[in-house]
Backbone as numpy.savetxt, mean C-alpha at the origin, in Angstrom:
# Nx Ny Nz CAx CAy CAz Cx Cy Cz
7.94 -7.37 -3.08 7.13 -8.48 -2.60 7.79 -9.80 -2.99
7.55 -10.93 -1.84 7.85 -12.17 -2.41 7.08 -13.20 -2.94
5.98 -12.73 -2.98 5.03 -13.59 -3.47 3.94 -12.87 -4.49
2.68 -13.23 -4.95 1.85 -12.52 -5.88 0.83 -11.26 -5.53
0.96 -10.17 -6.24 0.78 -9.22 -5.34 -0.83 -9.02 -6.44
-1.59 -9.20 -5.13 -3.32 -8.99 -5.40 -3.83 -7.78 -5.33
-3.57 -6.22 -4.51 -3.99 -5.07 -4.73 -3.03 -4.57 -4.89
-3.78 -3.06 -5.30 -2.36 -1.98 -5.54 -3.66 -0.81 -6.27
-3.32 0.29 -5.12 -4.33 1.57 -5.33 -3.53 2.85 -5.12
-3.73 3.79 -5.84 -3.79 5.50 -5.58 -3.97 5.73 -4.41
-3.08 6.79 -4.10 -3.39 7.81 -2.93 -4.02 8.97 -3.70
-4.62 9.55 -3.21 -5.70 10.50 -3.35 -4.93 11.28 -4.42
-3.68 12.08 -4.47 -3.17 13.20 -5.17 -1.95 12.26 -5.75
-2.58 11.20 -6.01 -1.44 9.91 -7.12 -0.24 10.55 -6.58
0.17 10.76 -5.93 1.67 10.82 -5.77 2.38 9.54 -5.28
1.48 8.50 -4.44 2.24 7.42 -3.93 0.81 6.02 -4.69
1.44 5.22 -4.83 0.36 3.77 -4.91 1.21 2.58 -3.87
-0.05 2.30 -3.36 -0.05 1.00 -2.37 -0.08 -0.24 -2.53
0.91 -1.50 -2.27 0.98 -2.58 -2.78 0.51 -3.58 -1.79
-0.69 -4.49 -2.19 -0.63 -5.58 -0.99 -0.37 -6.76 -1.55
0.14 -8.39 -0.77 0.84 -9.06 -1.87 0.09 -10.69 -0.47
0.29 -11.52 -1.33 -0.17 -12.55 -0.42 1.16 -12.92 0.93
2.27 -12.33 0.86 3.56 -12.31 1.04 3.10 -11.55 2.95
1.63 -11.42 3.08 1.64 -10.85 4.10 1.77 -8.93 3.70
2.04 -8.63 3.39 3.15 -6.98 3.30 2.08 -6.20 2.46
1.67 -5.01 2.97 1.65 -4.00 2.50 2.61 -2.62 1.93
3.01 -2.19 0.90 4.64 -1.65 0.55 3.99 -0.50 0.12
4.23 0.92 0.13 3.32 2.41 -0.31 5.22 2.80 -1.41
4.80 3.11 -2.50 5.48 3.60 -3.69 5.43 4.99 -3.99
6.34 5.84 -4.44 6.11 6.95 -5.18 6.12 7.10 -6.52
5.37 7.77 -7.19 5.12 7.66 -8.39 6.23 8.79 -9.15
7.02 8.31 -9.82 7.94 9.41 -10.61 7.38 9.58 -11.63
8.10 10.96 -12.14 7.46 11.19 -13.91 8.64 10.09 -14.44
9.64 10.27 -13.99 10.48 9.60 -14.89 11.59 8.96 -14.39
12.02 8.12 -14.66 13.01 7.12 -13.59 14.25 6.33 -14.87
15.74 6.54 -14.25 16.81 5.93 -14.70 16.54 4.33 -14.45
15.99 4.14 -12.78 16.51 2.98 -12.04 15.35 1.96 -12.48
15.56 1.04 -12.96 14.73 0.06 -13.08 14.02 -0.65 -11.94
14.81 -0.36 -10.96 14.59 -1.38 -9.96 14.03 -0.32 -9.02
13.25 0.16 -8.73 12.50 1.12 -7.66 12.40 0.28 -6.58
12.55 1.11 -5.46 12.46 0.93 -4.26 10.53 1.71 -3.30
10.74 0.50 -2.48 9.62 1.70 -1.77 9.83 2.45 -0.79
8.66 3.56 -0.93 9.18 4.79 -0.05 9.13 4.38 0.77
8.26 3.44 2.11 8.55 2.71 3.41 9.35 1.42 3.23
10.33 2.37 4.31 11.42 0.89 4.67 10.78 -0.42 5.27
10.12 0.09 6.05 9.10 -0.57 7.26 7.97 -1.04 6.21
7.81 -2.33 5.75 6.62 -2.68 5.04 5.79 -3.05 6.27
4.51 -2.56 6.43 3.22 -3.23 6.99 3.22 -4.81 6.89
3.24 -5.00 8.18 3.57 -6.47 7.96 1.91 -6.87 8.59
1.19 -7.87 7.92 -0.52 -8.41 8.56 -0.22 -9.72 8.96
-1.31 -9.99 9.55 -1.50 -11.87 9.83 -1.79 -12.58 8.72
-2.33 -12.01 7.45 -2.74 -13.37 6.77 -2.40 -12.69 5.24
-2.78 -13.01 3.96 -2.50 -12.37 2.98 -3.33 -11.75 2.50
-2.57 -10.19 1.77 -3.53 -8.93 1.47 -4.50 -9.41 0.34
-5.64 -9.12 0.22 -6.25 -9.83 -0.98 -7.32 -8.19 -1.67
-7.62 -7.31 -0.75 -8.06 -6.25 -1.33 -7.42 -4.75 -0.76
-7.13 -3.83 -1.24 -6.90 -2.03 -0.38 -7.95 -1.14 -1.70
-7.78 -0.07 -0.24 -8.27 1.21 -0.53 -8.21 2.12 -0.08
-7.70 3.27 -0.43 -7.58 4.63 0.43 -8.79 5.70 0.06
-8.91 5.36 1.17 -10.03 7.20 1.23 -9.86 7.75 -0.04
-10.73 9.10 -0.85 -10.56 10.16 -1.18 -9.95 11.13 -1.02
-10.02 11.36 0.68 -9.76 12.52 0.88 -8.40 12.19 2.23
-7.79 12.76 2.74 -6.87 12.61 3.74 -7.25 12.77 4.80
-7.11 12.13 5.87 -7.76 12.52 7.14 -6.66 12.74 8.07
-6.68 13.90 8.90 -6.14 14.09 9.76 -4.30 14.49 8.77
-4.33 14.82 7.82 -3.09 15.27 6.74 -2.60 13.74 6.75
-3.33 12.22 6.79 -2.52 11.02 6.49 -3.65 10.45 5.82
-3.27 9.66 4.73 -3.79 8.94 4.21 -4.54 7.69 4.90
-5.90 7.34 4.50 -6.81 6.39 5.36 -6.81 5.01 4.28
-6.10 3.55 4.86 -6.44 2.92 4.33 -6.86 1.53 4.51
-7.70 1.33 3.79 -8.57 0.08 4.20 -7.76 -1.16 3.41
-7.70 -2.38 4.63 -6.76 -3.74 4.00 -7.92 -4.84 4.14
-7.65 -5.44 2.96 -9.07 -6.72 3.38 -8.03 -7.67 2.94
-8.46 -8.81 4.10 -6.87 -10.25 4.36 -7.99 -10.82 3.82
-7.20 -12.06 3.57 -7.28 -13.85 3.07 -8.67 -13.87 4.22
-8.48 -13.92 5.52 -8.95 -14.24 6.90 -10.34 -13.89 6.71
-10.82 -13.14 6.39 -11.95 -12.01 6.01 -12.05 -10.75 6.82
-10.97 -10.18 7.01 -10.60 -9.03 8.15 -10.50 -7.99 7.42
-11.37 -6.93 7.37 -10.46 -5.47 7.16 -10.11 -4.75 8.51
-8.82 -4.06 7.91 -8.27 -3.55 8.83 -8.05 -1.77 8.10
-8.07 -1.05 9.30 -7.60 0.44 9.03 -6.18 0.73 9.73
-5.41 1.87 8.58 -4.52 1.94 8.82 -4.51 3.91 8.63
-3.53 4.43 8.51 -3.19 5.42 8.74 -1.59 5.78 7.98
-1.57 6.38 7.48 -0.20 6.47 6.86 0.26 7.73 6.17
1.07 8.69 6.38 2.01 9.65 5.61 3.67 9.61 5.66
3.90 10.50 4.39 5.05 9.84 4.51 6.25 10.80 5.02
């Protein structure tokens, strides 16, 4: 992210966490047990790009349809649903 990043949640079976940042961008991470690289990368190349800045997320419990369900709430007062596996 290039700017200050306001959410960041679990996927259901913690294997990935979701970043939203005022930067516009939503970024989805994998969670290692253990890491050399300081500098982690995210697992989508393709960051979710929104109209305004992320200010709340949330993913479902459960997976729908085998993809993760997740809810983005902007600056704007918009939530939006998204859909995502990786």
């Amino acid at each position: 992210h290039k700017r200050i990043i306001w959410a960041c949640c679990f996927s259901p079976d913690d294997q990935y966490f979701f970043t939203g940042s005022r930067d516009q961008l939503v970024h989805v991470w994998k969670v290692k047990d253990k890491s050399a690289d300081e500098n982690e990368q995210p697992v989508e190349k393709s960051p979710l790009k929104l109209v305004d800045s992320v200010t709340a997320l949330a993913v479902a419990p459960q997976l729908v349809d085998q993809k993760n369900l997740i809810a983005v709430g902007l600056d704007n007062g918009l939530v939006q649903l998204y859909t995502w596996n990786e």
